[in-house]
C-alpha positions in Angstrom: -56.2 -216.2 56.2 -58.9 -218.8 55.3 -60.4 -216.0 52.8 -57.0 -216.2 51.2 -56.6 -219.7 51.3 -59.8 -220.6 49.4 -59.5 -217.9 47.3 -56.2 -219.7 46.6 -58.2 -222.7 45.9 -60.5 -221.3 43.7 -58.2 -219.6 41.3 -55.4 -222.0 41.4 -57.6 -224.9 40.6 -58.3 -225.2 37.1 -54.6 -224.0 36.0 -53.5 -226.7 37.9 -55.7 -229.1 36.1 -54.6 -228.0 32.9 -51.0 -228.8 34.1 -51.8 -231.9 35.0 -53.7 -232.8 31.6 -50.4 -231.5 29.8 -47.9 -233.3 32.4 -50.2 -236.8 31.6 -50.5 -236.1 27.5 -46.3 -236.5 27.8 -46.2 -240.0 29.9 -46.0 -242.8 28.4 -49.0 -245.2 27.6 -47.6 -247.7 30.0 -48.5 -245.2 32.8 -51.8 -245.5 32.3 -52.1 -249.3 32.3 -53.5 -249.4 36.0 -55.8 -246.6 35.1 -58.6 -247.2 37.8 -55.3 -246.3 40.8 -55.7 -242.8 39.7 -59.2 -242.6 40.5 -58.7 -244.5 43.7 -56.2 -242.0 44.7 -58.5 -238.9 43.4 -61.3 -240.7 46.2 -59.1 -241.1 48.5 -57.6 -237.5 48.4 -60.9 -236.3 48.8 -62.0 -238.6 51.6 -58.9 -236.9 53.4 -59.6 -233.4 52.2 -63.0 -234.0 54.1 -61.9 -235.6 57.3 -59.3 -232.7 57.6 -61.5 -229.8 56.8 -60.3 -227.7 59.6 -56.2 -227.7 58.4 -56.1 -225.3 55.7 -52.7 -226.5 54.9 -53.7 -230.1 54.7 -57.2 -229.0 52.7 -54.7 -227.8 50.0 -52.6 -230.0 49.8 -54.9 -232.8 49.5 -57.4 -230.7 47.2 -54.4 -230.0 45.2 -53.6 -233.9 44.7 -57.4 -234.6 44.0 -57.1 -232.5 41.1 -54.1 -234.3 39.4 -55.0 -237.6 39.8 -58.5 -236.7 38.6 -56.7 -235.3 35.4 -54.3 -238.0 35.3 -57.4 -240.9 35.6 -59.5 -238.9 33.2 -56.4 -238.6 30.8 -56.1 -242.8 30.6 -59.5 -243.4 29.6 -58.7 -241.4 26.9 -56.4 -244.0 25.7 -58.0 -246.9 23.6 -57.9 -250.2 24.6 -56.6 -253.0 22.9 -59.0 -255.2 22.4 -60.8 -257.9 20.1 -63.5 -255.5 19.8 -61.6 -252.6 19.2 -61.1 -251.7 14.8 -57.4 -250.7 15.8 -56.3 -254.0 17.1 -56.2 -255.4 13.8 -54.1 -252.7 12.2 -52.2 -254.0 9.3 -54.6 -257.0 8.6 -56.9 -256.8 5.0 -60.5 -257.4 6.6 -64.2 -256.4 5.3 -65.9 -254.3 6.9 -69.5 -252.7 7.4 -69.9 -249.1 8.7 -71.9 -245.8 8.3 -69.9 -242.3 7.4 -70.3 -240.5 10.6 -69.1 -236.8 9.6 -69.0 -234.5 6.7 -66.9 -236.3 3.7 -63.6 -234.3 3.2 -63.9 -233.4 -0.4 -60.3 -231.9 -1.7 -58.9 -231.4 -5.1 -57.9 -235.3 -6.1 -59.5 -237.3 -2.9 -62.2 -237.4 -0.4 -61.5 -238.6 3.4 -64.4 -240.5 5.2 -64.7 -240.9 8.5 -66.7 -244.2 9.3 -67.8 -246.0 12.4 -67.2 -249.5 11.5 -69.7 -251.9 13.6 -69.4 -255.2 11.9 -66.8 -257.6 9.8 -68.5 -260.3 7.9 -64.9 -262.1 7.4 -64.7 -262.4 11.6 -68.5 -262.4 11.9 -68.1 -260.5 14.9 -69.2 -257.5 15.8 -66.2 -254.6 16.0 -66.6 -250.8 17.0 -64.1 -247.8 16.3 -63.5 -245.4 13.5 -61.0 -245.3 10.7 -60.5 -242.8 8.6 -60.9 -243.9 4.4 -59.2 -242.4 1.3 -60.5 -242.6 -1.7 -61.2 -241.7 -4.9 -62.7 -238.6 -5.9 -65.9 -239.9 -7.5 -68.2 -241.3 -6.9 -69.4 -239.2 -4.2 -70.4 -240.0 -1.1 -72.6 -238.4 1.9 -73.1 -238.9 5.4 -74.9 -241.4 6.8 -74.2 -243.5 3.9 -74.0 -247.7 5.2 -70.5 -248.9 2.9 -69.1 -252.3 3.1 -65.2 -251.9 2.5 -62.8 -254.3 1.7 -59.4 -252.5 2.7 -56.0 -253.2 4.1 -55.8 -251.4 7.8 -53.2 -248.8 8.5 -52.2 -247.3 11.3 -51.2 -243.6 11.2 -47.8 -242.6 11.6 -45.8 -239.3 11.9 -44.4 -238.0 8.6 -42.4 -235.0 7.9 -42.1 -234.0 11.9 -45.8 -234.3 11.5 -47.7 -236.4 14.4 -50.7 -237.8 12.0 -51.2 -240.2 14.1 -51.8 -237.9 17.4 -53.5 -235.7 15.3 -56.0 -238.2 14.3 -56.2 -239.6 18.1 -57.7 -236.4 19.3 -60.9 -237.9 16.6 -60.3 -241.1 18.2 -59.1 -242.6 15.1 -56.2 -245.2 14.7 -57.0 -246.6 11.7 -56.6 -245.6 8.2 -57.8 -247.2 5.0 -56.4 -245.9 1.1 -58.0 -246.4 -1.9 -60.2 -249.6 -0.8 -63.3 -251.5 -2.5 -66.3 -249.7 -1.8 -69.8 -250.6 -2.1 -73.3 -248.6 -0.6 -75.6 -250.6 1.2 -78.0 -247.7 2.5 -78.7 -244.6 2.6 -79.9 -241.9 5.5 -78.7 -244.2 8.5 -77.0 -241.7 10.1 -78.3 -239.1 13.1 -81.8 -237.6 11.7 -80.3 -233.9 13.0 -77.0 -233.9 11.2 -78.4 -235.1 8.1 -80.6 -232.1 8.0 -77.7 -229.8 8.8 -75.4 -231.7 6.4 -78.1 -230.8 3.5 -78.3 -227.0 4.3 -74.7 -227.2 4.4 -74.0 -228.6 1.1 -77.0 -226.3 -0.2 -75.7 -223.0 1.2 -72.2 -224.2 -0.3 -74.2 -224.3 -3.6 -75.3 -221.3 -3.6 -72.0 -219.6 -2.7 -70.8 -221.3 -6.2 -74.0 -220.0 -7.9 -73.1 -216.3 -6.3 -69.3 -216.4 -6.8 -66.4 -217.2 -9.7 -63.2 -218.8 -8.1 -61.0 -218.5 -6.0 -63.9 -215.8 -4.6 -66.1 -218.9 -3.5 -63.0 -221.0 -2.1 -62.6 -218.0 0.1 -66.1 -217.4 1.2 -66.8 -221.1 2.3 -63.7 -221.7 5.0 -64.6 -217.5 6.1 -68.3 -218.9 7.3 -67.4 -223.3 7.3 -64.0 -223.1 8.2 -63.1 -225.7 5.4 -60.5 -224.3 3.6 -59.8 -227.5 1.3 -61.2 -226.1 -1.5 -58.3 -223.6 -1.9 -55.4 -224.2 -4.1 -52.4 -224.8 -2.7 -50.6 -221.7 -4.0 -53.1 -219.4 -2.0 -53.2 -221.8 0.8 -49.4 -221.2 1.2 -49.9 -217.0 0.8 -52.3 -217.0 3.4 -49.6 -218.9 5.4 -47.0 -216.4 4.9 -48.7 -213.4 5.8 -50.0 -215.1 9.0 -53.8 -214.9 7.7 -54.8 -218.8 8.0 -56.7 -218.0 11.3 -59.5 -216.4 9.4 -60.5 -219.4 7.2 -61.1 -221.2 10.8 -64.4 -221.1 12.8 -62.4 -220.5 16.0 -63.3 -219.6 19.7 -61.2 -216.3 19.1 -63.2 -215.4 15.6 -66.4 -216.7 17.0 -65.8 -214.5 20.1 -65.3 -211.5 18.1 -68.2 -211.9 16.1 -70.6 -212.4 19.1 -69.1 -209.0 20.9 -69.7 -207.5 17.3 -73.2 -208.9 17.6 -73.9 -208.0 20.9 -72.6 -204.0 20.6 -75.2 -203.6 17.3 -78.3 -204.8 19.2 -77.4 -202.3 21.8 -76.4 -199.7 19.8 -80.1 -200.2 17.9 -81.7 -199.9 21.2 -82.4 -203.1 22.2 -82.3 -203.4 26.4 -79.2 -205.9 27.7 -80.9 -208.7 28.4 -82.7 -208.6 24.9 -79.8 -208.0 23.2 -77.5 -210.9 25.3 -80.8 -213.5 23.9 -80.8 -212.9 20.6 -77.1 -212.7 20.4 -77.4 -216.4 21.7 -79.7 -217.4 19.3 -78.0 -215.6 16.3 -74.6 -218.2 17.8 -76.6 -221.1 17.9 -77.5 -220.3 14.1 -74.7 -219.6 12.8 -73.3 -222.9 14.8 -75.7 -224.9 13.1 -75.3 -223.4 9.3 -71.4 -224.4 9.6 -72.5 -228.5 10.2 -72.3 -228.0 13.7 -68.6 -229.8 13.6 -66.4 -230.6 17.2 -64.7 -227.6 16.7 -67.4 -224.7 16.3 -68.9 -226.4 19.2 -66.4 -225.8 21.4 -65.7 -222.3 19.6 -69.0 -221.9 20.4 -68.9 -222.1 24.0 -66.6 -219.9 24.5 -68.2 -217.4 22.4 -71.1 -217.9 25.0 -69.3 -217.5 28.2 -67.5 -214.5 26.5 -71.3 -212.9 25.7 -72.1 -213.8 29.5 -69.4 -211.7 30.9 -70.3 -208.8 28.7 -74.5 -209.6 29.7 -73.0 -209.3 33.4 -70.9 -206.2 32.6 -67.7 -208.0 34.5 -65.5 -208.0 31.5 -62.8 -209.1 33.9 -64.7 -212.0 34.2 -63.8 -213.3 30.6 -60.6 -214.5 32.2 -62.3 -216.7 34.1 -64.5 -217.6 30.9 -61.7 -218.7 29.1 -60.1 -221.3 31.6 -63.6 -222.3 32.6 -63.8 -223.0 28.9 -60.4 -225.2 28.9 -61.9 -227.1 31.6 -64.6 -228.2 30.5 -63.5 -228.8 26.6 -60.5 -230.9 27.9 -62.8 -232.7 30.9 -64.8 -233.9 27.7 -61.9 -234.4 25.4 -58.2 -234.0 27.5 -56.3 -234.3 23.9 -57.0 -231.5 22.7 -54.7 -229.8 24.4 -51.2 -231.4 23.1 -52.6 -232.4 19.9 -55.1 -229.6 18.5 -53.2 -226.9 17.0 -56.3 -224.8 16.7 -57.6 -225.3 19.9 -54.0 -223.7 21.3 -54.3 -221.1 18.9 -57.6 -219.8 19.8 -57.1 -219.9 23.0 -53.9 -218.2 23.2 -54.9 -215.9 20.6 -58.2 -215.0 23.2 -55.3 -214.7 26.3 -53.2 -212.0 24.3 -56.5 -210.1 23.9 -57.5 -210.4 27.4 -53.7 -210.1 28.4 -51.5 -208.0 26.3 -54.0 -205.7 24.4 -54.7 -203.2 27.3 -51.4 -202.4 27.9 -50.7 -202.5 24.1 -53.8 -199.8 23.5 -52.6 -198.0 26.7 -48.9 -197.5 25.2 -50.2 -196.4 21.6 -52.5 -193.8 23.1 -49.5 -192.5 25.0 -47.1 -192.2 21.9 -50.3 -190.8 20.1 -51.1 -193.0 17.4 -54.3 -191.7 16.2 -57.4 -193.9 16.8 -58.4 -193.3 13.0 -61.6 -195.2 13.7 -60.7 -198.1 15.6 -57.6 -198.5 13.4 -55.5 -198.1 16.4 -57.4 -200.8 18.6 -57.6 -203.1 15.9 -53.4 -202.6 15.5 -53.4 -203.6 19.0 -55.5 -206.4 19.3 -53.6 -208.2 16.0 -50.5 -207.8 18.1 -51.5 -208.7 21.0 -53.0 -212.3 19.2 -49.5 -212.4 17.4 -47.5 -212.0 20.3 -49.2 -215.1 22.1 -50.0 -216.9 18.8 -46.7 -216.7 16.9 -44.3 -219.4 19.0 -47.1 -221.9 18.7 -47.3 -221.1 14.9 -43.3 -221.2 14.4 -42.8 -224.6 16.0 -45.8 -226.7 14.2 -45.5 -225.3 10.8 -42.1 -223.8 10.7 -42.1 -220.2 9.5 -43.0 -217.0 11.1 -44.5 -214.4 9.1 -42.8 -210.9 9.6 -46.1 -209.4 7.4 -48.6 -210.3 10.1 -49.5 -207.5 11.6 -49.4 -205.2 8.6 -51.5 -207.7 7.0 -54.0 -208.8 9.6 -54.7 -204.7 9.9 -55.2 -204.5 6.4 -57.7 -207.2 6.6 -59.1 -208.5 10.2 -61.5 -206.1 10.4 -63.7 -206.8 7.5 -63.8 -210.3 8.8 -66.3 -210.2 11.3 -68.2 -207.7 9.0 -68.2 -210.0 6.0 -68.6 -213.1 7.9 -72.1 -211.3 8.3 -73.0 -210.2 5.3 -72.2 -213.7 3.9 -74.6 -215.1 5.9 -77.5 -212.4 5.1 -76.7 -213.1 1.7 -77.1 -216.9 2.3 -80.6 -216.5 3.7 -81.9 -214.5 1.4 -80.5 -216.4 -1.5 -82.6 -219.3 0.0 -86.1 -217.4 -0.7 -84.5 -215.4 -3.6 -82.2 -217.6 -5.1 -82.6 -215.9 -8.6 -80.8 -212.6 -7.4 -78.2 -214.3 -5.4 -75.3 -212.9 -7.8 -76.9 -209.1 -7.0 -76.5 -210.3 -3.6 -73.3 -212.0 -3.2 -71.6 -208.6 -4.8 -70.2 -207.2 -1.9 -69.0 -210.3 -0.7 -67.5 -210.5 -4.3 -65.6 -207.0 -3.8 -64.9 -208.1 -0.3 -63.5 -211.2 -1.3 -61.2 -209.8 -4.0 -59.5 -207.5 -1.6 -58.7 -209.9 0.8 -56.9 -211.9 -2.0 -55.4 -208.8 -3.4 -53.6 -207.7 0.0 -52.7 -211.6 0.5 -50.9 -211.9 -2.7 -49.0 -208.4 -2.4 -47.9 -209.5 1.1 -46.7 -213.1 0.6 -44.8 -211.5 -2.2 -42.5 -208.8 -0.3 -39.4 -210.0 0.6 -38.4 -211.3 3.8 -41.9 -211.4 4.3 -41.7 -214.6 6.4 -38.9 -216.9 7.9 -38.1 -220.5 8.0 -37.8 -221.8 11.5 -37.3 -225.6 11.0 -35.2 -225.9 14.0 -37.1 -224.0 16.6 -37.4 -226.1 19.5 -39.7 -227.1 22.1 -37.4 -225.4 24.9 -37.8 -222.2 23.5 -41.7 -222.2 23.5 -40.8 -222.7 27.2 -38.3 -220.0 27.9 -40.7 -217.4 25.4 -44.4 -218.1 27.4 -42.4 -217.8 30.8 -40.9 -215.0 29.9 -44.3 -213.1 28.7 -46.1 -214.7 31.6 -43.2 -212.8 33.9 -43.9 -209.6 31.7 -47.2 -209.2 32.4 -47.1 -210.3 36.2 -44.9 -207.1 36.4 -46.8 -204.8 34.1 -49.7 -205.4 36.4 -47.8 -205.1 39.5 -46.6 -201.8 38.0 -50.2 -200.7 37.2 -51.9 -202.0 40.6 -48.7 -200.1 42.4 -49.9 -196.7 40.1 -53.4 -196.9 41.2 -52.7 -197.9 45.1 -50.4 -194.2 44.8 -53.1 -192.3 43.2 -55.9 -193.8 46.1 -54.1 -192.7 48.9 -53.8 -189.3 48.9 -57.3 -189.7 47.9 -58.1 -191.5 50.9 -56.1 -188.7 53.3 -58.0 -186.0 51.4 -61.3 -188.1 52.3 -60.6 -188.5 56.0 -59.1 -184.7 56.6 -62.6 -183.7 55.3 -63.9 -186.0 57.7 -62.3 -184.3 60.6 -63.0 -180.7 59.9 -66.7 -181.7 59.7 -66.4 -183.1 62.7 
């Protein structure tokens, strides 16, 4: 009984953090006013936890209420406060303002978005912190780390076409936005020594990629290895849409995790020993991390490619379960909005839990109506299903279509992803000491990027190769996940009851031979 209990502990705990990060991201921001009561009630939950350590029952329960109100206090200081030092509190006041650009400009098609850290107005002569996020024209251009004084009317974001802009800049901690303002440079190079560095070999390996490729070719290969897809057109960006391919312009836990296997698997099947192999594939992530700009998001995709590579180092792969909400954890301990308001955050993971989830039994049920393997054509089949399954609600609700194409079109094309994604960055290297051949160089990813666009044009073409789903609502996202959840509870049941039969007669076999010997 206490085995069981604190195994219940230890597996129940982080799901019910989670819950309790997603029960707080719906409360209203008056529930959070008295923020420092949660953590009292977190201290005091444990103090009892600790004086009853003998009741299992009460351990739980009190272990179990440490854990919400610790989600719930963390939640609240996510919240900003409204203060005379805080940028937001004078939303909708014209002020001038002094700041540094503290992240990659946003260059698109007409505009470019800056993201400065404002730390002084000379009109209040006052120092004020917080970020806010500047439109403006397309030229002249600006970098980061670049010190601007701006004289602009603030804005704060609001939701537009069902779209929550203004949660979805909140997950940046931004909640103010600036359009079109006066803008003047004061310095340059003021911003982190490290990013500046990574910024440059960013914008430079971007140049060469236009040096080694015509368009929309180049457009293509940037968002496969940066996971900026701005520089596509809209027309292509909408194909993509409709055949369900957008997740391979991201740098996503899912894609990232993929890769690393990918990497992982060659350096063992070159001959390298395990641990050898699990290093370098570390270090090949951490440079491929830093040759995207090293941005919030391939850090975190980052780190679950990591844990992923540690459960195949350990040779538990059912360990990568426990990768993946370890993962969650920690990502939403360090930022808890992610979870209601980051679209690709609850893509990659759910697309990672239909591989861990759905695939086997997906794999297990083609091999039994004998689908030929046809080199890994048959896995690959089921492990785009298996993403879609999880993936597609998510999808459907926050941009309103489903696309029926998917899975024909992700097997047509996910598995030169990982392989390109590769040879992109080989040809990136040595375009850097050879940048004279980097046309002869970029020509497979030429071909390869050709016949990505061909098959995403054909697709988005068929008819009825996607549906609107304006209306689907929030309730059904509910009644869907609980329903799969309930699926696979039972598929597993109904495997675990299939191997318990075949063990014992095993087991009787076993001991009958043990009693003739005797």
């Amino acid at each position: 009984m206490k085995i069981s209990i604190r195994k219940s502990i230890r597996r129940q705990s982080p799901l019910i953090f989670i819950l309790s990060i997603l029960l707080a991201s719906f409360l209203p921001i008056w529930f959070f006013d008295y923020n420092i009561f949660y953590f009292g009630f977190a201290l005091a939950s444990l103090v009892v936890m600790v004086l009853f350590w003998q009741n299992r029952v009460v351990k739980l329960i009190f272990f179990t209420l440490l854990i919400i109100f610790f989600a719930c206090w963390r939640y609240g200081l996510s919240i900003p406060e409204n203060s005379l030092d805080k940028i937001w509190h004078y939303n909708g006041s014209s002020l001038e303002l002094i700041g540094i650009i503290s992240n990659e400009p946003d260059v698109r098609e007409n505009n470019q978005k800056l993201e400065i850290t404002i730390n002084y107005s000379p009109l209040l002569k006052r120092a004020i912190v917080g970020k806010i996020l500047v439109t403006t024209n397309l030229y002249p251009l600006y970098n980061y780390g670049d010190q601007l004084i701006v004289n602009c009317k603030l804005i704060a974001p609001e939701k537009f076409d069902e779209f929550a802009y203004d949660r979805y800049l909140a997950r940046y901690n931004i909640y103010s936005t600036c359009y079109y303002p006066q803008i003047k440079i004061l310095n340059n190079n003021q911003g982190n020594w490290f990013y500046q560095k990574i910024f440059a070999l960013k914008n430079k390996l971007s140049q060469l990629i236009d040096y080694g490729l015509s368009e929309p070719e180049a457009s293509l290969a940037k968002p496969i290895v940066f996971g900026n897809q701005t520089g596509l057109n809209k027309e292509i960006r909408q194909q993509f849409a409709r055949t369900g391919l957008t997740h391979i312009m991201a740098v996503s836990g899912f894609n990232i995790s993929i890769l690393s296997i990918i990497v992982l698997n060659f350096l063992l099947g070159i001959g390298l020993d395990r641990r050898r192999a699990f290093y370098f594939s570390i270090v090949c992530l951490l440079i491929y991390i830093i040759l995207v700009g090293a941005p919030a998001s391939a850090m975190r995709a980052g780190l679950m490619g990591f844990l992923v590579l540690w459960a195949f180092y350990l040779g538990r792969l059912n360990k990568i379960t426990n990768s993946l909400v370890i993962t969650a954890v920690i990502l939403l301990i360090i930022n808890p909005k992610l979870l209601r308001d980051d679209i690709g955050f609850q893509l990659s993971f759910l697309a990672l839990a239909g591989l861990l989830y759905i695939y086997p039994f997906l794999d297990k049920f083609f091999a039994k109506i004998k689908i030929p393997q046809l080199k890994g054509l048959r896995s690959c089949l089921a492990m785009t299903l298996a993403s879609q399954i999880f993936t597609w609600p998510i999808s459907a609700y926050n941009f309103s279509q489903i696309s029926l194409i998917a899975p024909l079109a992700n097997l047509l094309v996910i598995w030169l992803i990982p392989l390109l994604t590769i040879i992109i960055i080989l040809a990136l290297l040595i375009s850097l000491v050879l940048p004279s051949l980097t046309g002869l160089f970029f020509l497979p990813v030429l071909l390869g990027s050709k016949y990505i666009l061909f098959i995403v044009k054909s697709m988005a073409n068929i008819p009825y190769a996607y549906l609107e789903t304006a209306y689907f609502s929030w309730i059904w996202l509910i009644i869907y996940y609980l329903a799969i959840i309930g699926l696979i509870i039972y598929l597993s049941k109904k495997r675990k009851g299939i191997i318990d039969k075949s063990i014992i007669p095993r087991q009787k076999e076993l001991s009958s031979k043990r009693s003739y010997k005797l």
